[in-house]
C-alpha positions as CSV (number, residue, x, y, z in Angstrom):
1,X,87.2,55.7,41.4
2,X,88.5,57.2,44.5
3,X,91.8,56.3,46.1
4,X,91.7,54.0,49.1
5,X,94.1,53.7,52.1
6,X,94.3,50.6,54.1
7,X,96.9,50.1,57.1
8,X,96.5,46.9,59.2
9,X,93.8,49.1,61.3
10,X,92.2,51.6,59.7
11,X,91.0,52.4,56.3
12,X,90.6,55.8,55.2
13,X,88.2,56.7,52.2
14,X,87.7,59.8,50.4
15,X,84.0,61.2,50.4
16,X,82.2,59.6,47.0
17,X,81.6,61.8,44.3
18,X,78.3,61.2,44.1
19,X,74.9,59.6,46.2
20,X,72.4,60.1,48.3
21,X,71.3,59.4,51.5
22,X,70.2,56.0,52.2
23,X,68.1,54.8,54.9
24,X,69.0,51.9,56.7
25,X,67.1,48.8,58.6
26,X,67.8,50.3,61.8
27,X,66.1,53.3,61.2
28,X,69.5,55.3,60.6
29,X,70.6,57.4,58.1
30,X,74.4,56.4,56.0
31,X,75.8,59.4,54.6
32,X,76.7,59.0,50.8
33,X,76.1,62.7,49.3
34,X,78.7,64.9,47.6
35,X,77.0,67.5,48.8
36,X,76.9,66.3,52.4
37,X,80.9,66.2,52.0
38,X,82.6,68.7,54.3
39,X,84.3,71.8,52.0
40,X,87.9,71.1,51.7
41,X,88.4,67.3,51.0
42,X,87.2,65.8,54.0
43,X,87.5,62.2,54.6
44,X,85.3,59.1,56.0
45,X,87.8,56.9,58.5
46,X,86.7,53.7,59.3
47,X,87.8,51.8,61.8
48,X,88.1,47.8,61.9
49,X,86.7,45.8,65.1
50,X,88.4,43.3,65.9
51,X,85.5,40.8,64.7
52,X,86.2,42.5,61.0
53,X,83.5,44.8,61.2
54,X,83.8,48.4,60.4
55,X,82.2,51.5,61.1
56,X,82.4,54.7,59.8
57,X,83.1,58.3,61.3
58,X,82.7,61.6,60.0
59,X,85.0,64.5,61.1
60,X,83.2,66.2,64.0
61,X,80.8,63.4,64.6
62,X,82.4,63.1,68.7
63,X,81.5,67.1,68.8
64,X,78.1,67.1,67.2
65,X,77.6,64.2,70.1
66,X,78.2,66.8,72.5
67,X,76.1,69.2,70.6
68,X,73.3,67.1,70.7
69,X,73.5,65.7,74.1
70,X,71.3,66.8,77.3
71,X,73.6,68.3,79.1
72,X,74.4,70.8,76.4
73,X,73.8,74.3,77.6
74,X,70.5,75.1,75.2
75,X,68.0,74.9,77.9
76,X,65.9,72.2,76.2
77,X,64.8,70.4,79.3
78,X,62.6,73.4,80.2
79,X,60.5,73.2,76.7
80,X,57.6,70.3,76.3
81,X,56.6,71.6,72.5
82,X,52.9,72.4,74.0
83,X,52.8,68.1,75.1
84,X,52.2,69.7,79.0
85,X,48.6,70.9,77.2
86,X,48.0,67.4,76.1
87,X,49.0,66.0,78.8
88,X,46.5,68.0,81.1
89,X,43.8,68.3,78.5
90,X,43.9,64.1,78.4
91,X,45.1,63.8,74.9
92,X,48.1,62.0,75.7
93,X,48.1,59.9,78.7
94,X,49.9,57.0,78.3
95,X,53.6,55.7,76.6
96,X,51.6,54.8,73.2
97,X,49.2,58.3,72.8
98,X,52.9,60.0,73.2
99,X,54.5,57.7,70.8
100,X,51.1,58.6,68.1
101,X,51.6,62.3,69.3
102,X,55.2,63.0,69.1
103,X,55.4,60.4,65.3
104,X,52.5,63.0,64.2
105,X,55.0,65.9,65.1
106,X,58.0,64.5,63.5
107,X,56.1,63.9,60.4
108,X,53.7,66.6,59.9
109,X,54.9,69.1,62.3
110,X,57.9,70.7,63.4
111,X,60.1,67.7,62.6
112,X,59.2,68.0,59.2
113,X,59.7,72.0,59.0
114,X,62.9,71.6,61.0
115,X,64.3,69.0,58.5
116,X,63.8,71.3,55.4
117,X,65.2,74.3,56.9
118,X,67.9,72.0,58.2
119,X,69.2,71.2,55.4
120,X,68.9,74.0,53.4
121,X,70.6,76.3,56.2
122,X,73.5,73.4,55.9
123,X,74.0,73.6,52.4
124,X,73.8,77.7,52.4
125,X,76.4,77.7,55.0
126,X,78.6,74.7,53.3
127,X,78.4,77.0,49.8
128,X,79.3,80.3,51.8
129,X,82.4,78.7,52.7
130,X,82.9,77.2,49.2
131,X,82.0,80.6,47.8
132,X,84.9,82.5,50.0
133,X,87.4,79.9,49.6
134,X,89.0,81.1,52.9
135,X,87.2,80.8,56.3
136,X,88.3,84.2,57.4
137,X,86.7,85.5,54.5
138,X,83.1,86.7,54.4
139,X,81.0,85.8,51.4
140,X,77.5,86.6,50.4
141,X,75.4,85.1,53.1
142,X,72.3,86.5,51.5
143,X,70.6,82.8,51.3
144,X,71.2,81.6,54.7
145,X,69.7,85.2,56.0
146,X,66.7,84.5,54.1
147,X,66.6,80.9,55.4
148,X,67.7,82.1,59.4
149,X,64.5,84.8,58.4
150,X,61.8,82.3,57.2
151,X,62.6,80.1,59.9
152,X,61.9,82.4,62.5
153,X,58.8,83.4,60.7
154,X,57.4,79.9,60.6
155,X,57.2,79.6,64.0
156,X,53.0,79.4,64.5
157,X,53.2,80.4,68.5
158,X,54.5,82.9,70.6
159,X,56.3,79.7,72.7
160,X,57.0,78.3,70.0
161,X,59.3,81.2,69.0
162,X,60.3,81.4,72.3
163,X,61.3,77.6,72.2
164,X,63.4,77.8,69.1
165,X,64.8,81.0,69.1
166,X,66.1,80.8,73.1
167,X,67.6,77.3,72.3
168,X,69.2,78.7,68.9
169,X,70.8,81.7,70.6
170,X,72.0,79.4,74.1
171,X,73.1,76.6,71.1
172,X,75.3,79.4,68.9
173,X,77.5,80.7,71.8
174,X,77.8,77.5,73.4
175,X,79.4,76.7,70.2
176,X,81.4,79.7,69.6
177,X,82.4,80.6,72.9
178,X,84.0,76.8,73.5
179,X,84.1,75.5,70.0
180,X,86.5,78.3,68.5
181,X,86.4,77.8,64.6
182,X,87.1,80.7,61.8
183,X,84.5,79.3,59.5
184,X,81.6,79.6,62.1
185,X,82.9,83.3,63.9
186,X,82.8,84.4,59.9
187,X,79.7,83.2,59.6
188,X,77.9,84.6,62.9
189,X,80.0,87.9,62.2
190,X,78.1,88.0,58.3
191,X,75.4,87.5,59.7
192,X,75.4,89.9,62.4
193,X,76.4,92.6,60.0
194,X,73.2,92.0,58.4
195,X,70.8,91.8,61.5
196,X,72.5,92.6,64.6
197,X,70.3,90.6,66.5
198,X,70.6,87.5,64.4
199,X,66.9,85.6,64.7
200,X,68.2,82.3,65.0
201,X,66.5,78.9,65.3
202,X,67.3,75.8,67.1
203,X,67.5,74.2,63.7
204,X,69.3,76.3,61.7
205,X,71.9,77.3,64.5
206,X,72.7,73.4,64.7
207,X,72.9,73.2,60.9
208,X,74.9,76.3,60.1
209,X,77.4,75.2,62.7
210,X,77.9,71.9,60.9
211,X,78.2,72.8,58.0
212,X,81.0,75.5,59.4
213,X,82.8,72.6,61.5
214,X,82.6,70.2,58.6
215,X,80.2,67.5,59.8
216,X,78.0,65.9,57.4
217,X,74.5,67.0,57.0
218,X,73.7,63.4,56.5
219,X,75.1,62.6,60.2
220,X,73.9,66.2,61.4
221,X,70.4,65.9,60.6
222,X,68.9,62.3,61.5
223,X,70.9,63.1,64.8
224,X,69.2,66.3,65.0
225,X,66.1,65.1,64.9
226,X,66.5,62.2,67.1
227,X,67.4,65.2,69.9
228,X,64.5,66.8,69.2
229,X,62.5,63.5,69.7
230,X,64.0,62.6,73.0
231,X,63.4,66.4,74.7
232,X,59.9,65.8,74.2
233,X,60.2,62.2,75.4
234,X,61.7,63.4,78.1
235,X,59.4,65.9,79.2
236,X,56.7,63.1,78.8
237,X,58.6,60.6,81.0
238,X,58.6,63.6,83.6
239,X,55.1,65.0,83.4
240,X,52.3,61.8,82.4
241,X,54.8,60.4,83.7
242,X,56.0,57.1,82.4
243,X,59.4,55.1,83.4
244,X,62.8,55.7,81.9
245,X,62.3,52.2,80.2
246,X,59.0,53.3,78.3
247,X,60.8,56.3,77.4
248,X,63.6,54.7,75.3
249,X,61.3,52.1,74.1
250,X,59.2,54.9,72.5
251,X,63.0,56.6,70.8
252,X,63.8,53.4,69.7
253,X,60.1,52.5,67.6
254,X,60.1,56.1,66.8
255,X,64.1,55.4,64.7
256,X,62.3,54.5,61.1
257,X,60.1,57.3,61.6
258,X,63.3,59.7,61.9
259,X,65.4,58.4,59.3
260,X,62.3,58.9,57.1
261,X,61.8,62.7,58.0
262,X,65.4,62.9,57.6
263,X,65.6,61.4,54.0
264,X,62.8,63.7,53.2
265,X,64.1,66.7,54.4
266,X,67.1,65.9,52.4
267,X,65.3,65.7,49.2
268,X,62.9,68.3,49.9
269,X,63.4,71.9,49.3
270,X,62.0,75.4,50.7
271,X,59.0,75.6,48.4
272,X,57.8,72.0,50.1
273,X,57.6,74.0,53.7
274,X,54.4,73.2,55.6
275,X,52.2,71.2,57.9
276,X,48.9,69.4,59.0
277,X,49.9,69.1,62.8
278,X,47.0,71.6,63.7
279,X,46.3,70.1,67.3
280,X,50.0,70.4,68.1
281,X,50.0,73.9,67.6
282,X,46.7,74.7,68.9
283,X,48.5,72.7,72.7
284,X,51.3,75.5,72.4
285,X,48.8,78.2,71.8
286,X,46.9,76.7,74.9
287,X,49.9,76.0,76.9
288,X,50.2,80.2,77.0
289,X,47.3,80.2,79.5
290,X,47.6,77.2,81.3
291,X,47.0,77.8,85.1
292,X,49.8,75.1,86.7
293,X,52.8,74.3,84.2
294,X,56.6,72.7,84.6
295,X,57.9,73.9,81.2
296,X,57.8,77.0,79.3
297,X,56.4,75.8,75.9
């Protein structure tokens, strides 16, 4: 049983040795995976409301807030994931066709690809470090190459590519240039040895990063995916358009729908890669051509 530390405020618990990730009412996601534990003994502190409640925060949850946010310096504003095609072609016109369109994504699209590779990029980059035993040392980053590779590949359009690799690049020296850390500049230098260029995706950037800074992948990933769901909100709000109000009433039915990509991309592994969101990726494909347009995917 692990040790527990209570002072009059604050109780601080030792990651469990063992779990999973467990989906909650309120369509979010409670960490409780050794695996999802950050390398080096990391700890869950919880802090007690005044009412008695308690709620629980992972080291590096406040940074991956920033990470995630809007204002974050990736670009993602400027990207509609080929919704401006829809939009003009009539297929989504009001807040409920974007709520069907964008649940389809998340589950049988992107959303779903993203959350695999999400996960396993986190846990290639959490073994790396466990492998080196020294974050200034550089271990065999052969599997997170393969996965940085294949995610790249996956990409079914040219703006598509262009979506996920600009934001992956913009997200990784955001990060490194104002997040210094010797895990993560070992693990962009590996992998920089190995490609120069490294081919990164939005995705896998976010996830290797967390895993490097310690955060849980069972924080990282829901949260990850929620982001992903409000750009493309967002860009709805701005080009159907719809009100601010319709747009957070969409994020908010759309929670369960996350947490349960999430949990699946947890249990899911590389071989389970693919998707049936054909009219998705036929929207980018037609968004290349498309006479007026506000985004670039």
């Amino acid at each position: 049983m692990p040790t527990t530390i209570t002072t009059t405020t604050t109780t601080i618990t030792p990651m469990p040795a063992s779990g999973t990730a467990i989906g909650m009412a309120d369509g979010g996601i409670r960490a409780a995976s050794s695996e999802d534990a950050p390398v080096g003994g990391a700890v869950d502190v919880v802090a007690t409301a005044p009412d008695g409640t308690s709620r629980a925060a992972s080291a590096g949850l406040l940074d991956l807030m920033v990470w995630l946010s809007p204002a974050f310096p990736v670009g993602g504003f400027t990207y509609s994931h080929g919704l401006e095609w829809a939009i003009e072609d009539g297929s989504v016109a009001t807040a409920a066709d974007l709520e069907a369109w964008l649940g389809d994504v998340l589950r049988h699209g992107a959303g779903r690809n993203d959350a695999i590779l999400f996960a396993a990029a986190w846990r290639a980059a959490a073994a790396w470090r466990g492998v080196t035993g020294s974050a200034t040392a550089v271990g065999d980053v052969a599997i997170l190459a393969e996965i940085v590779e294949l995610a790249a590949a996956l990409q079914p359009t040219r703006e598509r590519r262009l979506e996920a690799s600009q934001q992956g690049a913009a997200f990784v020296k955001a990060v490194t240039d104002a997040w210094p850390h010797d895990a993560m500049a070992a693990l962009v230098a590996a992998l920089q040895a190995r490609f120069g260029t490294v081919p990164w995706t939005y995705a896998v950037a976010v996830a290797t990063a967390s895993a490097a800074h310690g955060i849980a992948l069972a924080d990282a990933l829901p949260a990850t995916l929620q982001a992903f769901a409000a750009n493309v909100i967002s860009a709805g709000v701005r080009a159907i358009p719809l009100g601010q109000t319709d747009g957070l009433r969409i994020l908010r039915r759309l929670g369960p729908v996350i947490a349960a990509v999430a949990a699946e991309g947890l249990a899911a592994g590389l071989d389970d890669l693919g998707g049936a969101a054909v009219r998705a990726d036929i929207a980018s494909m037609k968004h290349e051509t498309q006479y007026t347009r506000l985004f670039r995917s």
